[in-house]
C-alpha positions as CSV (number, residue, x, y, z in Angstrom):
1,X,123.8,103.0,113.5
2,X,121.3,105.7,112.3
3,X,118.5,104.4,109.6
4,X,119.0,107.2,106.5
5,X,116.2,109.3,105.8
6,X,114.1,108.7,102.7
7,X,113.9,112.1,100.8
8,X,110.5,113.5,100.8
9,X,108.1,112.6,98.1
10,X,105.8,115.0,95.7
11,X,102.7,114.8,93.9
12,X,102.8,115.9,90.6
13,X,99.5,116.4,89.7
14,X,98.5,116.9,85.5
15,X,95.7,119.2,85.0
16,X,93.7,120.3,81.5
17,X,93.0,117.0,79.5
18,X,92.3,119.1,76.6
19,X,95.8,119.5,75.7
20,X,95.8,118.0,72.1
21,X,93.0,120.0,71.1
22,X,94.0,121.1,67.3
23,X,96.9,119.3,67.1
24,X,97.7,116.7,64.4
25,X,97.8,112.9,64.8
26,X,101.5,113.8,64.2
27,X,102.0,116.7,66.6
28,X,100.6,114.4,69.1
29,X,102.3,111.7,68.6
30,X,105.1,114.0,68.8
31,X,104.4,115.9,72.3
32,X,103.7,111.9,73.3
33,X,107.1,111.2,72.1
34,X,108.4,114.3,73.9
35,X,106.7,113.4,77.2
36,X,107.4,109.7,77.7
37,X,111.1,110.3,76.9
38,X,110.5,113.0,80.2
39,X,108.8,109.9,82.2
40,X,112.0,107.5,81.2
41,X,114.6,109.8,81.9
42,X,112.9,110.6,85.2
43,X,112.7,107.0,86.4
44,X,116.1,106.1,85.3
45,X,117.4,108.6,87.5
46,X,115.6,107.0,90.3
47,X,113.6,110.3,90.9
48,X,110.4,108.5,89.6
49,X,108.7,106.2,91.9
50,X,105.6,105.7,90.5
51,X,102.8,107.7,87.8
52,X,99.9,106.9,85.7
53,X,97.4,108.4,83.2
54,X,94.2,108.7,84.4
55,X,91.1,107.3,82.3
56,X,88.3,109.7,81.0
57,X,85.5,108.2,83.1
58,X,84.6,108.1,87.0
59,X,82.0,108.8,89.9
60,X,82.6,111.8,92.2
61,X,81.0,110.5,95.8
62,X,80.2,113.3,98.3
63,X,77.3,113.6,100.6
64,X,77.2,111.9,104.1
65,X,77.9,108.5,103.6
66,X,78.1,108.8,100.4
67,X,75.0,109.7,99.9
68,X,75.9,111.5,96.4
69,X,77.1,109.9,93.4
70,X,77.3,112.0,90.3
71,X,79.0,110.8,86.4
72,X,82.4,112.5,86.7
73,X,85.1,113.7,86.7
74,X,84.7,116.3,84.5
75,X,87.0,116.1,81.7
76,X,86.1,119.2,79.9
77,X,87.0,121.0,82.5
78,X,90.7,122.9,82.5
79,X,91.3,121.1,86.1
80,X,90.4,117.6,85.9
81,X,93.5,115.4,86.8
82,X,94.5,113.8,83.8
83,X,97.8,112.1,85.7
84,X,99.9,112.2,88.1
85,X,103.6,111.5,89.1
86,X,105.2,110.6,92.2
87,X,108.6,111.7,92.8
88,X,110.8,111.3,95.5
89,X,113.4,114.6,95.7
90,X,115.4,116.8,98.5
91,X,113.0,119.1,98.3
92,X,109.6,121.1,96.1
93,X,112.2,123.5,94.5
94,X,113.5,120.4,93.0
95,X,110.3,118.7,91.9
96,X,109.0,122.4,90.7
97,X,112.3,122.4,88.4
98,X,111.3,119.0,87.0
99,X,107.2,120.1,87.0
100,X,108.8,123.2,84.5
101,X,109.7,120.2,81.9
102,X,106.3,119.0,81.5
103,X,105.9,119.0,77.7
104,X,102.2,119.5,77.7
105,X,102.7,122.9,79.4
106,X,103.2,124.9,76.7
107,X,99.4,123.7,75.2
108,X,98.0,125.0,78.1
109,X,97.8,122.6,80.9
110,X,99.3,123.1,84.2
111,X,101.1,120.6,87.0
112,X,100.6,121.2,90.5
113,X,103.3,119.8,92.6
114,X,101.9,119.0,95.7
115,X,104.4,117.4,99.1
116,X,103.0,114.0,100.1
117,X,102.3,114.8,103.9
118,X,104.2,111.7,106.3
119,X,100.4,112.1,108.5
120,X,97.3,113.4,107.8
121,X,97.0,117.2,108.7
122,X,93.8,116.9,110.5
123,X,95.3,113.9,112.6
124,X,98.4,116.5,113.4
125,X,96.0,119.1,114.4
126,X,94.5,117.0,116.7
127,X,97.6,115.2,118.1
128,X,99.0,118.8,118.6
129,X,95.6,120.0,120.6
130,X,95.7,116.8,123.2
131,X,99.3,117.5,123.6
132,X,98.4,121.3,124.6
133,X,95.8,119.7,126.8
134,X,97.8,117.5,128.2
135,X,100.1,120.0,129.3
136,X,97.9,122.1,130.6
137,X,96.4,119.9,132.7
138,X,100.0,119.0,134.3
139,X,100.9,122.7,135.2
């Protein structure tokens, strides 16, 4: 008896926290309205496994060892990550179709939908470079 395969799972990343800029207390509360309904509706289907808003304040660490530590992220910038949800469908057409819903795209943010990788690329590099050595070293 086979184990079934999960479906493959996608990043939906939120980007531009600058959205409500202009808007009313109202018209936001609206667009809110609009987007949580989006959130339900996605985890009552079971397409939803998991998102969350992302707070204003952080540290961006780069450098060797760290060695850089800087206030961030930048939220007035049109690509900090304001969210994110995770969704588990057949394939990125699919979570593309459900990024297109976003209600906060029409103020100008934008959702990159991203596949959630089942390795790390650079560990699949390398596994795929021994493997090649490996080989060669037989013939």
């Amino acid at each position: 008896m086979s184990t079934p395969v999960a479906a493959p799972e996608y990043l939906l990343l939120f980007r531009g926290t600058n959205w409500d800029k202009g808007l009313s207390p109202e018209e936001m509360q609206q667009v809110m309205g609009q987007f949580m309904g989006w959130f339900e509706q996605l985890r009552q289907e079971g397409t939803l496994k998991a998102g969350q808003p992302l707070a204003r304040e952080g540290k961006v660490v780069s450098g060797a060892k760290g060695s850089a530590v800087a206030d961030g992220p930048f939220t007035e910038s049109k690509e900090a990550v304001g969210g994110y949800f995770l969704l588990q469908v057949a394939s990125l057409d699919e979570a593309v179709a459900i990024a297109k819903q976003c209600p906060i795209l029409k103020f100008g943010s934008t959702v990159e939908v991203r596949p959630v990788a089942s390795q790390c690329p650079i560990q699949e590099t390398i596994d795929t470079q021994l493997a090649g050595a490996a080989l060669s070293t037989r013939i």
